[in-house]
N, C-alpha and C positions, 0 to 999 in steps of 0.2 A: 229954686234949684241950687244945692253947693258944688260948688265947684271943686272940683280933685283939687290937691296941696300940690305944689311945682315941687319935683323935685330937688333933692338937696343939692344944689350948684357945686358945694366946696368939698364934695367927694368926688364929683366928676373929674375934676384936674388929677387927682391922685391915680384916681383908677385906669387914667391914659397913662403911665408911663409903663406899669403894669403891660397892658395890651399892646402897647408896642415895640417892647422890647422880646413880650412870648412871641407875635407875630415875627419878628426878626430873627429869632432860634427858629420857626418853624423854616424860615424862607434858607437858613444854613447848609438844613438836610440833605439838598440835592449836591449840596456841593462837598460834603463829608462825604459819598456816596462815589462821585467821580474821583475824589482826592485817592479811595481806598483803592477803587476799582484800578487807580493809575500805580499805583506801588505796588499791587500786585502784579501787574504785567510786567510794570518794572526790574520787580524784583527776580521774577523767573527769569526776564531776560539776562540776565545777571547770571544768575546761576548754569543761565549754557553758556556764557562768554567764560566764567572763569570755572567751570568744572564744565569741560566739553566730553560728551560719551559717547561720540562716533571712536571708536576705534578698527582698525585695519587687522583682518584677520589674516593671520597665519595661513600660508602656503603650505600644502603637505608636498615632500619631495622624496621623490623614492630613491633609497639605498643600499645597493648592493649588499648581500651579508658580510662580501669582501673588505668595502671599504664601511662596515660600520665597524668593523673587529680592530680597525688599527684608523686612528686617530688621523687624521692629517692637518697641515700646519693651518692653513683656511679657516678648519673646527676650531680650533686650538684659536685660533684669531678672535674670533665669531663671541667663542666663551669669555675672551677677556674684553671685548667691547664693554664701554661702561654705558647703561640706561640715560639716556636722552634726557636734560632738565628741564622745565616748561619753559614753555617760551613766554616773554613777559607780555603785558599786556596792548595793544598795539595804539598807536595815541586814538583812533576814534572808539576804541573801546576804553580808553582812562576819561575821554569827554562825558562817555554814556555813564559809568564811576560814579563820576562828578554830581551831574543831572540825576542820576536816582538820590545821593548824600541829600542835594539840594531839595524835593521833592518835599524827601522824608521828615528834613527841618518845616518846611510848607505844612505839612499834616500836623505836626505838633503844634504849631500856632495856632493854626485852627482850633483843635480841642480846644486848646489853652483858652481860647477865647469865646469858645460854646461855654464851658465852663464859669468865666469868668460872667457872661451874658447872662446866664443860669443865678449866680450872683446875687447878679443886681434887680431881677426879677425878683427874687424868694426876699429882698431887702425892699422891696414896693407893697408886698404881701404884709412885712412886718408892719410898716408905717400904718398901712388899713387898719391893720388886728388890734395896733397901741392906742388908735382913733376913738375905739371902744373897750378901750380898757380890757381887753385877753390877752393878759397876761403869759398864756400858759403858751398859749398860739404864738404870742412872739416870741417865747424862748424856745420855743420849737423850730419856728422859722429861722432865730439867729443859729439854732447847730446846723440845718439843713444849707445852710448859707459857707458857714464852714466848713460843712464836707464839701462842697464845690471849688470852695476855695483851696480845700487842698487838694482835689482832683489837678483844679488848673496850674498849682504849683509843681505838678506830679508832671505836667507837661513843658514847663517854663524852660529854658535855658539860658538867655542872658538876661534874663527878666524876672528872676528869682527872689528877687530883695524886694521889689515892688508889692508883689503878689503875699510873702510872708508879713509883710506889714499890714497888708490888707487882713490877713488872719490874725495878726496880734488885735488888730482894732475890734475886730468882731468878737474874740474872743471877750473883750475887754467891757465893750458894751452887752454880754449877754451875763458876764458877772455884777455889773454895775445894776441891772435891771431891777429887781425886787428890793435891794439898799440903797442906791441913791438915783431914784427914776428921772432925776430934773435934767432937761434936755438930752434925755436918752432919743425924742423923735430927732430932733438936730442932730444929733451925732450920725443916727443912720440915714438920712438924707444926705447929709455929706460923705458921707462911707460909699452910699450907692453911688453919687458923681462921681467920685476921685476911682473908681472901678470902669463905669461909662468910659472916663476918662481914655484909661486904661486900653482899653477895647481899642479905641478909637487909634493911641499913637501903634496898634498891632494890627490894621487892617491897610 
């Protein structure tokens, strides 16, 4: 009787980092989900703090035909009243201000870091595809790799330099590819860390 062939041990390590970094973008979702849900409530509440639409309606008051024909000083007062200017914001509505500014910075890191997580998956995908020499498949996965990286750039704010170096690098290795292939897999294994990295100093 033959016995089945064990499988290939030295593709299994690869294929975990893969798998657990998609599982980690899946486990993200609920919290993308409450981030969003929280800046919209947010946000309304906001807009009846600083645009309030209760307004006070006018009184009708009856007047004589007497005294509508001739003006008195009171009217005359009344007409040059000047319109009332908002009143500023009170300090527990400049804290609540604050906490939505603050929120909305929270939600941008987040993408930034779906994105970035997004990354370094589709860069675990490459490493497989160059295993076996698909060529086409890895320069497919380095643009796909790119657009994420510029999505996460798209959300970056003090972390903007990091994230474009990370796009210079990929760009660099997806021109290097079919002219000078020798340690193209090393570059993107170190490309995928130095992203993990990344992640890690924004959680």
């Amino acid at each position: 009787m033959v016995s089945e062939p064990a499988p290939d041990s030295s593709e299994q390590p690869a294929a975990q980092p893969n798998a657990r970094w998609k599982s980690r973008l899946g486990a993200l979702f609920p919290f993308i989900i409450t981030a969003l849900a929280s800046i919209g409530i947010s946000l309304l509440a906001q807009a009846f703090i600083v645009f309030p639409t209760a307004r006070v309606a006018p009184t009708a008051a009856t007047v004589s035909p007497a005294a509508a024909s001739s003006p008195t000083p009171t009217s005359e007062a009344a007409a040059l009243t000047p319109t009332p200017t908002p009143t500023p914001l009170a300090p527990d509505e400049r804290v609540l201000a604050q906490q939505i500014l603050d929120l909305e910075a929270e939600v941008r890191v987040l993408w930034s870091s779906i994105y970035l997580i997004r990354a370094a998956s589709q860069l675990s995908d490459a490493e497989l595809a160059l295993q076996i020499n698909d060529l086409d498949e890895v320069e497919r996965l380095l643009s796909t790799t790119r657009a994420s990286l510029d999505r996460a750039y798209d959300y970056a704010d003090v972390y903007k330099n990091p994230v474009d170096d990370l796009r210079s690098r990929v760009s660099k290795i997806r021109a290097n590819l079919r002219v000078r292939p020798e340690g193209i897999d090393q570059q993107m294994r170190r490309l995928r860390q130095d992203v993990l990295s990344l992640v890690s100093t924004l959680e």
